[in-house]
Every structure is written in C-alpha cells, then in structure tokens.
C-alpha positions as CSV (number, residue, x, y, z in Angstrom):
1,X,20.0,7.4,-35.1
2,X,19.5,7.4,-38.6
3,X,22.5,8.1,-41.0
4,X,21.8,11.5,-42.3
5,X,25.9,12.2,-43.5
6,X,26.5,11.8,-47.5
7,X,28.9,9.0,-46.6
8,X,28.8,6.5,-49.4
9,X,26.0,3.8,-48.3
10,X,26.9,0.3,-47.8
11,X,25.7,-2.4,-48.8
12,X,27.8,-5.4,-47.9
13,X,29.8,-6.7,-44.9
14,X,33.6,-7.5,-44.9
15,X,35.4,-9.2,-42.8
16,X,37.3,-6.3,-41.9
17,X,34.4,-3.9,-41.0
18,X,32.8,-6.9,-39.1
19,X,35.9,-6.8,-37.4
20,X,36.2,-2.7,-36.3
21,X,32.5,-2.9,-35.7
22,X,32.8,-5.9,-33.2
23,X,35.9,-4.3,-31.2
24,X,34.3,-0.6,-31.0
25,X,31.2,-2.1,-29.9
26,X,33.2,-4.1,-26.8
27,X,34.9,-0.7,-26.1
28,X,31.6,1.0,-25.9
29,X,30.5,-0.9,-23.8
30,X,33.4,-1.1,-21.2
31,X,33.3,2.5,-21.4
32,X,29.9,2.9,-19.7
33,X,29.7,-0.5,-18.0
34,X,29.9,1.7,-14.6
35,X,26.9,3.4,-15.9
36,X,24.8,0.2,-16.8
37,X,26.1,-1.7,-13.4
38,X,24.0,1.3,-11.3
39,X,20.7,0.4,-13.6
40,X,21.1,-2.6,-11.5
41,X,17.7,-3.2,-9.4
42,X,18.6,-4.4,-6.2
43,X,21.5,-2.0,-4.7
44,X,23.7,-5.1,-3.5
45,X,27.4,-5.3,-3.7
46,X,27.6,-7.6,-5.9
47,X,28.6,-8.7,-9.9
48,X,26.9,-6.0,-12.3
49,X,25.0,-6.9,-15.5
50,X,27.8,-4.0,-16.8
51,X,30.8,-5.8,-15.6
52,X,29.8,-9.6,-16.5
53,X,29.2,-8.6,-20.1
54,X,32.5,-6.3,-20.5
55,X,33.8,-9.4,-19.3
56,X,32.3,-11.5,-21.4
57,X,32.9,-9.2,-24.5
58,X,36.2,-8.9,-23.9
59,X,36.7,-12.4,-23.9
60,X,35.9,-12.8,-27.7
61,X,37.9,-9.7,-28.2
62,X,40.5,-11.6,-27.3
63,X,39.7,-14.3,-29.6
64,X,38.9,-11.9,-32.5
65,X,42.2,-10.2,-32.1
66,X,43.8,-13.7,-32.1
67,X,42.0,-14.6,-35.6
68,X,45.2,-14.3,-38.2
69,X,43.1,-15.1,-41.2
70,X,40.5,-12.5,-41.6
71,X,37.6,-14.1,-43.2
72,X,33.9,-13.6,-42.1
73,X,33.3,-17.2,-41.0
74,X,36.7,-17.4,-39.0
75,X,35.8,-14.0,-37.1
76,X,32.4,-14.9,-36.1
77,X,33.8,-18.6,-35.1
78,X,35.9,-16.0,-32.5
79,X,33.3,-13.7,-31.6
80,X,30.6,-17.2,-31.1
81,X,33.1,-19.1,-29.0
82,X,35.6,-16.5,-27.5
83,X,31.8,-15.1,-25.8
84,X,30.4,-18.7,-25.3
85,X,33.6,-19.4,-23.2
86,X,33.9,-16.3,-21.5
87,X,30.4,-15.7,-20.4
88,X,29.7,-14.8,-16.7
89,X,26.4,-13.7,-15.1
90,X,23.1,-14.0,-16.4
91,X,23.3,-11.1,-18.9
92,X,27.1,-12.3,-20.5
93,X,25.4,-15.8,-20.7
94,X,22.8,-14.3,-22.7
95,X,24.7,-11.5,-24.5
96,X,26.9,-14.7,-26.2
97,X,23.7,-16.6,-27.2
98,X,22.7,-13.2,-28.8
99,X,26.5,-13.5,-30.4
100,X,26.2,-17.3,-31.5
101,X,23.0,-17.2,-33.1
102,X,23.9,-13.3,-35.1
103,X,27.5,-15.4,-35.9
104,X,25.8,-18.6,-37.5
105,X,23.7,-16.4,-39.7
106,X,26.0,-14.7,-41.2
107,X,28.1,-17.7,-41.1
108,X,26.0,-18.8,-43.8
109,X,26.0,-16.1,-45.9
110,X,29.5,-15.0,-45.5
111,X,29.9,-14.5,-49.3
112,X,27.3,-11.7,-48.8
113,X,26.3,-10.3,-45.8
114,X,24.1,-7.6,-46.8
115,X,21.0,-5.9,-45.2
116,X,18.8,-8.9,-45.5
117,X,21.5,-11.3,-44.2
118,X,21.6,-9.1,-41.0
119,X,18.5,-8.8,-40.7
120,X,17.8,-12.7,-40.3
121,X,21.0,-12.7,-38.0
122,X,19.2,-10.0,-36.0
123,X,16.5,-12.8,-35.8
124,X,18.3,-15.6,-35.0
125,X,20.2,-13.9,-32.3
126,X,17.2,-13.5,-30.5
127,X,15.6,-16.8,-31.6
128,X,19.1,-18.5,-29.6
129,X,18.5,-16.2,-26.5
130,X,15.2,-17.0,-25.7
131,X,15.4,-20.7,-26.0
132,X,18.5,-20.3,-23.8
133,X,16.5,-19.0,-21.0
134,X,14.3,-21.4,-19.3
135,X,11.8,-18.9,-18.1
136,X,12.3,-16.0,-20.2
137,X,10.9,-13.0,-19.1
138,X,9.8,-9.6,-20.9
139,X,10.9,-6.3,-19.8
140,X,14.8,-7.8,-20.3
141,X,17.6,-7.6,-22.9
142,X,15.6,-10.6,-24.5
143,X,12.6,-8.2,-25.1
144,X,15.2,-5.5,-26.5
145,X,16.7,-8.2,-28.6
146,X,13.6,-8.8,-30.1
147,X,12.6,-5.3,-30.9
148,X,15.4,-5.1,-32.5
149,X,14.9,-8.6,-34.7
150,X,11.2,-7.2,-35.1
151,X,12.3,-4.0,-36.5
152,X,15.0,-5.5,-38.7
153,X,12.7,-8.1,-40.4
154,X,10.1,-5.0,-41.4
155,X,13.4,-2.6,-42.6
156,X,14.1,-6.2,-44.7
157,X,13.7,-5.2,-48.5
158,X,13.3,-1.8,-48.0
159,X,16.7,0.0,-48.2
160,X,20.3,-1.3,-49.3
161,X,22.2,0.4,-46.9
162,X,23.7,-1.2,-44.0
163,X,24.2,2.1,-41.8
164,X,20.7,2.7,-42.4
165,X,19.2,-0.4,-41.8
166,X,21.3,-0.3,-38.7
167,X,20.3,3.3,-37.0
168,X,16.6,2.8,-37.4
169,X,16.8,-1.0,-36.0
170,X,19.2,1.2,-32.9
171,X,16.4,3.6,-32.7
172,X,13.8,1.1,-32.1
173,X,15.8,-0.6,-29.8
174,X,16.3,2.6,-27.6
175,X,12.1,2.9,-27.6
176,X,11.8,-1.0,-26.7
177,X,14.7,-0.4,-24.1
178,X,12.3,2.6,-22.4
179,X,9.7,0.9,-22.0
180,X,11.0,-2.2,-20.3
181,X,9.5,-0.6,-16.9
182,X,6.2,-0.9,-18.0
183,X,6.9,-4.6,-18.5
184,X,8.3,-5.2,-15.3
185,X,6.5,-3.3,-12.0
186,X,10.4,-3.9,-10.2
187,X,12.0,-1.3,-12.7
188,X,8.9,0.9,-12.9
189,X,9.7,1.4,-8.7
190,X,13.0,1.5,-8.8
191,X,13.1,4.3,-12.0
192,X,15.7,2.7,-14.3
193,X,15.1,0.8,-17.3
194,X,16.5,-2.8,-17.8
195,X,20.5,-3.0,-17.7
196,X,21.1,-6.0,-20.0
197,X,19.1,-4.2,-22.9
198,X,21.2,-1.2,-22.0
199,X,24.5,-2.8,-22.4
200,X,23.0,-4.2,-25.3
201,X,22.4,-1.1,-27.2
202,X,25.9,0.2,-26.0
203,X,27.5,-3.0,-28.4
204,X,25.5,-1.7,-31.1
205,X,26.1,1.9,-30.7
206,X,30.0,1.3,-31.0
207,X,29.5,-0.3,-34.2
208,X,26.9,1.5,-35.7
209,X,29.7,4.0,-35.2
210,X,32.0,2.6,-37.4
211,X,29.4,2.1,-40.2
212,X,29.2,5.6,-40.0
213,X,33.1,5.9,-40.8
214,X,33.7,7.4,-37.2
215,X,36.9,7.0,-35.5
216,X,36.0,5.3,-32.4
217,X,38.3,3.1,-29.8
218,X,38.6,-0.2,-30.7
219,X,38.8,-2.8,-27.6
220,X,42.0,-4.9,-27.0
221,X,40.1,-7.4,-24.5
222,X,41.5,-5.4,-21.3
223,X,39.3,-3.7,-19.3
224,X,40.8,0.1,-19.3
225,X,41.5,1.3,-15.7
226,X,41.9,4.9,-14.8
227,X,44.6,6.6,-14.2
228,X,45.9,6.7,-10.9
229,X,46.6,10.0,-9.1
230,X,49.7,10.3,-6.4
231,X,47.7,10.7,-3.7
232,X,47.3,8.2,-0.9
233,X,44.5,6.5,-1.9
234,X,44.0,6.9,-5.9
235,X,41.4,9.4,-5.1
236,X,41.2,12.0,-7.5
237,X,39.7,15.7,-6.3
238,X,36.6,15.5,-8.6
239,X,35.4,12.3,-7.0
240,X,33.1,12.6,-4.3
241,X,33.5,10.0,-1.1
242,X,30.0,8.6,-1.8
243,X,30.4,8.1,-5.4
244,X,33.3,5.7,-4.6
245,X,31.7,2.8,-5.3
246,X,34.8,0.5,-4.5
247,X,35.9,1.4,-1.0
248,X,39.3,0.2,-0.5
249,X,42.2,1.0,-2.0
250,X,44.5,-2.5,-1.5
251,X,48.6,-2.2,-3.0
252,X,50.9,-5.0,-2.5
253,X,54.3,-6.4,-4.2
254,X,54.3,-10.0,-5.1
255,X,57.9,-11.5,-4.5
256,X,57.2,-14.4,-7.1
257,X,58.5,-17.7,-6.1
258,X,58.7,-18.6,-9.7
259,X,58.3,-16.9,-13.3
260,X,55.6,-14.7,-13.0
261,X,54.8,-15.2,-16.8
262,X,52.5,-13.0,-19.4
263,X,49.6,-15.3,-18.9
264,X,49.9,-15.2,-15.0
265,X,49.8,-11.4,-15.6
266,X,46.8,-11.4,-17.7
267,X,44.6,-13.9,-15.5
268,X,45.5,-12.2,-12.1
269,X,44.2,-8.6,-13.8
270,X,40.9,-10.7,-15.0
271,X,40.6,-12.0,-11.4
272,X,40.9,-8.3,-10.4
273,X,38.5,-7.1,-13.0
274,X,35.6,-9.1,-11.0
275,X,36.4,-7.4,-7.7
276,X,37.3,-3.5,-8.5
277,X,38.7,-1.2,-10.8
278,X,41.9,1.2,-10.8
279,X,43.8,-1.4,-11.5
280,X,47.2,-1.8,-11.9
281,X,50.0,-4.7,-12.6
282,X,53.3,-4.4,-13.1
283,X,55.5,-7.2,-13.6
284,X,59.6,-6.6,-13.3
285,X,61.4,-10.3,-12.9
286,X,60.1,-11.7,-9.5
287,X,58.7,-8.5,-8.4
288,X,54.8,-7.5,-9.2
289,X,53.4,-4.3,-7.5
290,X,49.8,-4.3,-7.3
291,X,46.9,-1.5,-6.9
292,X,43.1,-2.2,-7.0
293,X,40.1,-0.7,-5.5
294,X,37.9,-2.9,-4.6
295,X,35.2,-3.9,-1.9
296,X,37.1,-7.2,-0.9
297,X,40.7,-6.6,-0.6
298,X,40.6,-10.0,1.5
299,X,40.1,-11.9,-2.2
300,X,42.8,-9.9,-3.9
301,X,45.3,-10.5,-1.1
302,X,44.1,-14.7,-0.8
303,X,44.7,-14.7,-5.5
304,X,48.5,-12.7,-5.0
305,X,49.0,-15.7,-2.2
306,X,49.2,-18.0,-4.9
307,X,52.0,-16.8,-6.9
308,X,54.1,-15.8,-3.8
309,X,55.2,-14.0,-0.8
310,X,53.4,-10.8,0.0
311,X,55.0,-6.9,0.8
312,X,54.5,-3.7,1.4
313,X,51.0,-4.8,1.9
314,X,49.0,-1.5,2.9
315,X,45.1,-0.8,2.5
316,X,43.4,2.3,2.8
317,X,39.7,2.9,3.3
318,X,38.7,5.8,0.9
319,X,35.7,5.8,2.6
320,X,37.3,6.8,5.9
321,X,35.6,4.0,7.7
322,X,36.1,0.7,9.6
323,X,39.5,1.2,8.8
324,X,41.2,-1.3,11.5
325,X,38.5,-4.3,10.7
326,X,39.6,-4.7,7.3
327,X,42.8,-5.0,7.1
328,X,42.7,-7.3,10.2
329,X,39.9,-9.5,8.0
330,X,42.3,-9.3,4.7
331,X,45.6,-10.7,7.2
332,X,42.8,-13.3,8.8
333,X,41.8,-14.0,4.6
334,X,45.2,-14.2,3.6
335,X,46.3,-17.0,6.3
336,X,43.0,-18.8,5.8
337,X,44.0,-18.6,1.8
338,X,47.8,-20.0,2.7
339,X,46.1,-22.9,4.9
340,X,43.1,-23.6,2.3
341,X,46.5,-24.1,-0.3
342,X,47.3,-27.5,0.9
343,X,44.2,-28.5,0.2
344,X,43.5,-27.2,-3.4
345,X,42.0,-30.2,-5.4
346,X,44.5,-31.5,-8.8
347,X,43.7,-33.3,-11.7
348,X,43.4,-36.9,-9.5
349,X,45.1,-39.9,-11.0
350,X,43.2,-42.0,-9.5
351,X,40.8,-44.0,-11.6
352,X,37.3,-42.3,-12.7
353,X,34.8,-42.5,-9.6
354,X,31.0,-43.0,-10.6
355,X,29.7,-39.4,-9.5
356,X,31.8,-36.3,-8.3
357,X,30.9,-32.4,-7.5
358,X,31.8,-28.7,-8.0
359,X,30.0,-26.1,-6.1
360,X,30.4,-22.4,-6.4
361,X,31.4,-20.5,-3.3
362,X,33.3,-17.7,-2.2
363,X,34.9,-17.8,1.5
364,X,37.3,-20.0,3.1
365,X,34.9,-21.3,5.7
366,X,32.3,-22.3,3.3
367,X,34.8,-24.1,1.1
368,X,35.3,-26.5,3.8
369,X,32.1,-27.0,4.0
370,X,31.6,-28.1,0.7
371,X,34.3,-30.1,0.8
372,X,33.9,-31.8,4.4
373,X,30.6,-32.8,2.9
374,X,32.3,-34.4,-0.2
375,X,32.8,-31.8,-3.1
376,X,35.4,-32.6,-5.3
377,X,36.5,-28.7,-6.4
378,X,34.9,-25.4,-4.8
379,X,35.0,-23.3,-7.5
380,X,36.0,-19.6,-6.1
381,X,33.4,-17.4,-6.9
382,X,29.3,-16.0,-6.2
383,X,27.7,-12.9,-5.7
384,X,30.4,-10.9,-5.9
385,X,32.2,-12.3,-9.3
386,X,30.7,-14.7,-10.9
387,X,32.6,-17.5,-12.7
388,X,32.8,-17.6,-16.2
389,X,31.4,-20.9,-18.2
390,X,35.7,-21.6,-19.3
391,X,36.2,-21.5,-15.1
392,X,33.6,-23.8,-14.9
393,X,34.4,-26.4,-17.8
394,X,38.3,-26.2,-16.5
395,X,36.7,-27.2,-12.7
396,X,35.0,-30.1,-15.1
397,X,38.3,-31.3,-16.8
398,X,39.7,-31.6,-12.6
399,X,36.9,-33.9,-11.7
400,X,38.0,-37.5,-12.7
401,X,33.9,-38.4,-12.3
402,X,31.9,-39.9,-15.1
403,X,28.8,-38.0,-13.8
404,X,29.6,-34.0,-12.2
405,X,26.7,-32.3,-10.1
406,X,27.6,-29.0,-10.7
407,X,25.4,-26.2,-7.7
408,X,26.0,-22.8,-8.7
409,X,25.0,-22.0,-5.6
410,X,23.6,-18.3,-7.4
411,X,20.8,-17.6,-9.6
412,X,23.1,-15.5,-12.0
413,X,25.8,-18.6,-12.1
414,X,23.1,-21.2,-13.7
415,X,23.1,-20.3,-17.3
416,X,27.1,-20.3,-17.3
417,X,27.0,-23.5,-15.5
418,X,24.2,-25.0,-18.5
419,X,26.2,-23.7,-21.0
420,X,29.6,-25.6,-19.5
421,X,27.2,-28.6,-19.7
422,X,26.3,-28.3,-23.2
423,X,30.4,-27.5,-24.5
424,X,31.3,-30.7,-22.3
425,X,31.5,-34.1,-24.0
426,X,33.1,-36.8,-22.4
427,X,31.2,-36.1,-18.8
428,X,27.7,-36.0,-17.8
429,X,27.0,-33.0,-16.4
430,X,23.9,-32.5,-14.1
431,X,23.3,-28.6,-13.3
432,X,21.5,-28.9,-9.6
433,X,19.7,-25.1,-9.9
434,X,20.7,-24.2,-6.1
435,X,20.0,-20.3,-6.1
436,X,22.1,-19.9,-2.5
437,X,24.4,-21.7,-0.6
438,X,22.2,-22.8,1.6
439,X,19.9,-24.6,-1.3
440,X,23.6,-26.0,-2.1
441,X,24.4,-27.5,1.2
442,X,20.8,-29.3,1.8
443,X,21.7,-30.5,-2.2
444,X,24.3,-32.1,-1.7
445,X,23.5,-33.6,1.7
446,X,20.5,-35.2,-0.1
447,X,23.0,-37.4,-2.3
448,X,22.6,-40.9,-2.0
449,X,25.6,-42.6,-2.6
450,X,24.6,-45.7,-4.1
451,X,21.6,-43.7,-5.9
452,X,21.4,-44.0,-9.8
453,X,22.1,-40.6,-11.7
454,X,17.9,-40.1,-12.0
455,X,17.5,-40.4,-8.2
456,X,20.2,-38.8,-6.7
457,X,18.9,-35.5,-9.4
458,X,15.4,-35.9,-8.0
459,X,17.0,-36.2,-4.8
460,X,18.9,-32.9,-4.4
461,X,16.3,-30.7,-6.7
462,X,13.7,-32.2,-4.2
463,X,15.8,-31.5,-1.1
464,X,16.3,-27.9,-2.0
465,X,13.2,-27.1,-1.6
466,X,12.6,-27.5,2.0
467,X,15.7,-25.0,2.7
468,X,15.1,-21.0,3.0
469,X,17.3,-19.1,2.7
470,X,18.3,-15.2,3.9
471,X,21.5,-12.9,3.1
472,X,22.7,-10.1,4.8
473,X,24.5,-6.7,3.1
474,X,24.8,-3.3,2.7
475,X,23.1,-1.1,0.3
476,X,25.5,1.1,-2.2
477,X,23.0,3.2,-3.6
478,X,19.0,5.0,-2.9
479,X,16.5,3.0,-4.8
480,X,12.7,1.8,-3.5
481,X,12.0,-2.2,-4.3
482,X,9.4,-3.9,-3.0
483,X,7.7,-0.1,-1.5
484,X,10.5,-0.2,0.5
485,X,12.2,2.6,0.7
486,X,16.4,2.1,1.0
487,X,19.2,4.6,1.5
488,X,23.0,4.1,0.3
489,X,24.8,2.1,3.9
490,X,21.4,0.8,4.8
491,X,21.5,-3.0,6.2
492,X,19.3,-5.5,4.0
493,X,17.6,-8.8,4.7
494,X,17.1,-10.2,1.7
495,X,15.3,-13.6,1.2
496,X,14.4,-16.1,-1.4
497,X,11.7,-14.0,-3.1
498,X,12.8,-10.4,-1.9
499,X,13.9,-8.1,0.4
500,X,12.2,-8.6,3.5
501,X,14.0,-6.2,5.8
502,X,16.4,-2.7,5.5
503,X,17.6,-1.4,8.5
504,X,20.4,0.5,9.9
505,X,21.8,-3.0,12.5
506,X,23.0,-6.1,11.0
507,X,21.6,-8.0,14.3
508,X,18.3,-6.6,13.6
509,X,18.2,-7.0,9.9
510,X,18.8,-10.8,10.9
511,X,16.4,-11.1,13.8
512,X,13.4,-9.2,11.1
513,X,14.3,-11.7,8.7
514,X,14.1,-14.6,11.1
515,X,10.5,-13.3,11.8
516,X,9.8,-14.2,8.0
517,X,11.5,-17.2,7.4
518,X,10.7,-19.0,10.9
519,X,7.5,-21.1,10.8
520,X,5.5,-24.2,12.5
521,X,7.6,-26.4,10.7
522,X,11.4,-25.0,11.2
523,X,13.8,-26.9,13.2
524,X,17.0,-26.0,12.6
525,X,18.2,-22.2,12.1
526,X,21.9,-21.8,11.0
527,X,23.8,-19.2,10.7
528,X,27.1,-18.7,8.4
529,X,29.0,-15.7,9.0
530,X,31.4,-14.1,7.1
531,X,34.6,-12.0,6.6
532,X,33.2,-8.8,8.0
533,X,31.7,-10.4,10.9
534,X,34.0,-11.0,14.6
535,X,33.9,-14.3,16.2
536,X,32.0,-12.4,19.7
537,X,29.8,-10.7,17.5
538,X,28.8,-13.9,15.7
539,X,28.1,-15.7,19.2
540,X,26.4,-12.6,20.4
541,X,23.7,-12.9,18.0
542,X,23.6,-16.7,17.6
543,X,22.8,-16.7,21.3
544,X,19.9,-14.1,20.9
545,X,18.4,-15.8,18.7
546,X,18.6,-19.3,20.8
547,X,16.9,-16.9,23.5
548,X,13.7,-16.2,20.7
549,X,13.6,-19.5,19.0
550,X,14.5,-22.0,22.6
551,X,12.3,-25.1,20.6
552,X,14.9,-24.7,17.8
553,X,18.3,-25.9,17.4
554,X,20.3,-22.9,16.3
555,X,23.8,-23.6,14.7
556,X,26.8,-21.3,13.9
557,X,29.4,-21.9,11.4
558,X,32.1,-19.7,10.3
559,X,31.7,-18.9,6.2
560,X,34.4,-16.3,5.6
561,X,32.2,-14.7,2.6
562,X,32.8,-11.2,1.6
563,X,29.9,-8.7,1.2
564,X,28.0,-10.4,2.8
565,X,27.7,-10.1,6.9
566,X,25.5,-13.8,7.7
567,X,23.8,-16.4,5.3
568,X,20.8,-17.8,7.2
569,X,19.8,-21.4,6.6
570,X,16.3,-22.3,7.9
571,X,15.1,-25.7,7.8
C-alpha cells in the first residue's frame, strides 16, 4: 500500500481533494458492499453491515454534493451530519462517529490539514467511536479504527507526504483487519474476518486512490443497480440460481394519484435500497414502472401503495420456488398495507401529552400490536432494513409528547435510536434497549401510566428481562456458529444469546427451540407468525405445542413480518 509512483508528494489537504477523496471512498464502498454483507456472521436474511454503511455513506454524499461553497470546514460539516443523520445499523452508526470525530479535527485545522492534522483526526475518530459504543468490543471496526489511529500517531513526524502517511496507516489497517478472528472465537468459526472493519478499509482505499492521482468513480449518493437483462426475471446467464441472493424479481406501474415528484422518486428508491438490488424507477407524469429484487416483495408492493394504484403487478421467483405463496402473501401485504393507511399516525394537534411512544417493527400484524397497546407511531422497519437515525428523529417530530420511549425492538437499531436522542432538543427521549419485539411488547406493557419518567424507565428495562425471546428463518449461505454446522435453506432457531437450533422444518425448528426457552417458571408461550406463514399452518403448530406444554397457556397472534416464519415470546 505504500506510494511507490514519482507522483509529486503532498503535503496539505484542500478542500477539493477532501472532497474527490470522500466521494471515491463512498463509491468504493458501494462497489463491494455485496462482498462485505457475506462477511456477515450469522447467515440471516437480514440488513448487512455492507448495505447500512453504503447507506449511511451515501447519505453524506448527498450532503457533500449539496455543499456550494467548497471550504474544508463546510465539507466536513456535510460529511459529520449528512452521516450522523443518515446512519442505519450498528456499523453506519458507528462508521459516522468515525466521520464526526476525523471531521472536527480537521475542522480545527482547516487552514492546514497536513500529515500531523490527519493523524490526530485518525485519533479522534476512533476516540468518538468507542465512547459511542456502550460495550465496545475488540475484534470489530472499533479495533480496526484504532490500528489505524495507532499507526498514524507513530507515522506522526516522520514523513510530509500525505499519500504516504496514508498507504502505510491502510496497510496496518489490512493486518489489524486479519486478525480480528483471533479476537473474536465467532469469526475464527465462521472463517471471515470482521465486516465493519472491512467496509472500513474499502472508504479508505477509494481515497487513498485519489491521493495517488488515480481516476476512480466518484459517488453521487445513489446506490448503482445493475443492469437489467430482457429476460424474464433480470437474470443474467453468468449468475448462478444459488448465488441469487435476492429471490424475487417484483415489477409494478404506479398510476400516481398525485405528482409523483423528484423527492418521492428519490425516497421510494432508498426504501428499495434496504430490501434488494436491480433496481429500477422510472417516473413519466402519473405513471412509475418499478423493478427490484428483493426477498420481500410484500414491503415493496405495501411502500408503491402509498403513492397510488397498483398495475401490471407480476412477481417471479428466480429461485424457481414457492412461487404461488408469495405472490398470494404480497396481494394479502398489499390489502393489509391499504387497511393499516387509515390508521397511519399525523402530526396531532392536540395539545402535548406527558409521555408518548415509537417502536420499530416491520409487519402489519405487529403494528397493531403496538398500537392497540398504546404506541403513538410504529416506525416501519427491523431486521430486514433498519431505520436510519433521520427516520427516527422525523417519528420524534410526529409525537406531540414531552417525554418519547423510543424500543428499537433490534439490537442493530439502538445506536441509531441513541444518536436520534442526542440530535433531539425540545423532547426527552428515553431509548428502552428492547433487542426483539418480544422485549418490546413486555416494555411497553410494563408502563405505568401515572409513573414518573424514572419509574416507568426502571419499569420497562426491568420488565424486559423476564421475556425470552426466539426467531425463526432461513439460512442464505454455509457457515458453522456456535459448532453448528449450517447449510444455505437450512431452518434456524435462533434465541437471545445464539442459535439454538438448524434444521430442515420450521415446526421443528420451533418445537427445538421451545425445549430451550421453556422452564419451571414459564407461563405463557406466544407465538407471532408472519407473512410466510398460512393461517392452518400457524394453528397446526400452536396446537402441537398446547399438546407438549398442556400447564401453559399458549397464544397465537398474527405478525405479518417478513423473513421471518414465527417470533416466540416466552414468559
């Protein structure tokens, strides 16, 4: 990595190569975000660590691109906050501390960013990251951070020359980033190193290219979608049925009931970014036709509700399986979306209440949960696309509530959620750290209505803990975790602190994971099933398991989640 070319060496930091460096960075990274998603540990459908921080790079693209006056301290103000807002997943969350702490340093020196300027900002990049994380943890894209802070304060005072300082700080990086499974036994068994330190290193890469005087892509703040062929499905020859990792191909036409404006266009192809890829959106008057491949074409067809009528609706399963179930799930999603319409919360003019809620949750039946039980706004979202911290401080502007419990309801939601609570200032926010919807539901029925702030925290934090929870999915790709061995389609069980059961039946995956979870002290066992799931089968299994567990009260509720097939609840 280092510069071995007789380029002239540089030794100071413009605005304008900040600028080319930032953008071919983002584009790097998009490029091989497919490739850093399948570092992923656990093989679960869900939002990768290479998706959430395209996404969240792309987001202060956008806000660089805006900047008009190109000066140092305006550009990093975009990259800082255009990140901050835009941050989804635990690895974009932490990606824009790495951003705001690298953009106040050289802030500060913006007259003069040379090798020791950048070398501090290396520093206090990492310094913000690790006191964002409660529980940081080594063997991450925190430890890869700081390898590359460690190596940049040593390289400090020894050379002048930015490219440089910059390959051998890269090249340190790259050793850190291989050795990440020796700090954490779950990599070391799975045979990947960490993905968040890998995306890292693709940012730097992209503009460590630039410093080089390469000419590289630069990224507008869209994710780039392939090409689509003209055959029925998108598929192109070279592609392989199980390398498809999204399954469906879903196209549509929109007959807009109103101006289907620039801004519409732009937040309906984010919303698809989060589900799939080939995507395409094409906007002529009232009329928008539609591709994407994705694993949920339910959630694309329930968004396109919202701007209008649907046509020419036709889904193909690339995968050449269970063809007939989901496009009767997306029809049953899209008329659960219409109905769920009425209902979507508004700014209320009402005046301000004492204490009012948001939970995260994806799934039309779980929504009315939440809000049967008193949630002001379900924020759409969860395993499968995580909400970024601007969805969740524009859910906190729509809560008219002097005090918002926020339950991400997802371990990988609670930084974005935090870091909505630190950017908001005329609402106290209280993050309730619910992992799973169940943990969210036994929350928010611990509330005490004419509790104190204090209390009611205490309250639901407490409450949680007596709930445990179980999901049940697919695999999509061969890894071992936890010595157990797991093949691409197998059925997973996975529980609060693991995996606890693979297997090739979703009944048995649940019934395994009942075995675990079940104990002395359970009395209630529910069950919340979703999209993929049929009403008889759902009854089917909720009266086996009334047969095993007869001194238990067993409940079943429809959930309407994608991905996954039941959330278990035992209490």
């Amino acid at each position: 990595m280092i510069k071995e070319d007789s380029q002239v060496a540089i030794s100071k930091l413009d605005a304008s190569m900040l600028k080319k460096a930032f953008l071919a960075g983002a584009a790097r990274l998009e490029s091989q975000k497919e490739r850093i998603n399948e570092l992923n540990v656990f093989p679960v459908p869900d939002g990768d660590t290479g998706t959430n921080m395209t996404l969240t790079a792309m987001s202060a693209v956008k806000a660089v691109n805006a900047v008009e006056d190109l000066t140092i301290e305006n550009l990093a103000k975009a990259m800082s906050s255009g990140s901050l807002r835009g941050a989804r997943g635990n690895s974009g969350v932490i990606l824009s501390q790495l951003l705001r702490g690298f953009c106040k340093e050289i802030t500060a020196h913006a007259d003069n960013v040379t090798v020791s300027v950048l070398a501090s900002a290396f520093n206090k990049a990492a310094e913000t990251a690790y006191k964002a994380v409660m529980k940081p943890k080594e063997g991450t894209i925190l430890t890869v951070a700081k390898g590359g802070a460690d190596k940049a304060a040593e390289l400090d005072g020894t050379t002048n020359d930015i490219a440089k300082f910059a390959g051998e700080v890269i090249a340190h990086m790259e050793k850190v980033l291989d050795s990440t499974p020796e700090m954490l036994p779950v990599l070391k068994e799975a045979g990947v190193v960490d993905s968040g330190g890998a995306g890292l290193l693709e940012v730097l890469k992209g503009a460590y290219d630039v410093l080089l005087g390469k000419i590289v892509p630069l990224a507008d703040g869209n994710i780039n979608t392939p090409a689509v062929s003209s055959g029925k499905s998108g598929i192109t020859d070279d592609i392989e049925t199980a390398d498809i990792k999204f399954g469906y191909c879903t196209e549509f036409i929109i007959m807009s009931e109103k101006e289907f404006t620039e801004k519409d266009e732009t937040d309906f192809k984010q919303y698809l970014e989060g589900l799939g890829d080939c995507i395409v959106v094409v906007a002529d008057d009232d009329v928008v036709k539609v591709h994407v491949h994705t694993n949920d074409p339910g959630l694309a067809i329930q968004k396109a509700l919202t701007y209008g009528q649907l046509t020419s609706m036709k889904i193909d399963n690339m995968r050449e399986e269970h063809h007939e179930r989901v496009i009767e799930n997306a029809t049953q999603k899209a008329r659960e979306q219409k109905e769920a319409e009425k209902n979507t919360p508004q700014v209320s003019n009402e005046p301000r209440k004492k204490d009012g809620f948001i939970a995260v949750s994806a799934g039309a039946g779980l929504s009315e949960i939440f809000k049967g039980l008193g949630v002001d706004f379900v924020l759409e979202g969860g395993q499968t696309m995580n909400p970024s911290t601007d969805d969740i401080l524009n859910a906190i502007d729509k809560v008219n509530a002097d005090n918002i419990f926020i339950l991400p309801n997802n371990k990988n939601i609670i930084l974005a959620a935090n870091q909505a609570k630190e950017l908001t200032e005329d609402k106290n926010v209280i993050v309730i750290p619910s992992k799973t919807v169940p943990q969210g539901i036994s929350a928010v029925i611990n509330y005490i209505h004419d509790g104190d702030v204090a209390d009611n925290t205490d309250k639901m934090t407490e409450g949680m803990k007596y709930t445990k929870s179980g999901e049940v999915t697919y695999a999509v790709r061969d890894t071992v975790i936890d010595g157990k061995n797991i093949s691409q389609g197998n059925i997973m069980g996975i529980g609060d602190a693991g995996i606890i059961s693979v297997c090739d039946s979703v009944d048995r995956a649940v019934l395994e994971m009942l075995e675990d979870l079940v104990d002395d002290k359970t009395g209630i066992i529910t069950l919340y099933y979703g999209a993929d799931v049929g009403e008889n089968d759902a009854n089917a299994l909720s009266k086996k398991i009334s047969e095993v567990y007869q001194d238990l009260d067993v409940e079943l509720q429809f959930g309407g989640q994608p991905v996954y097939y039941y959330l278990l609840s035992v209490e």
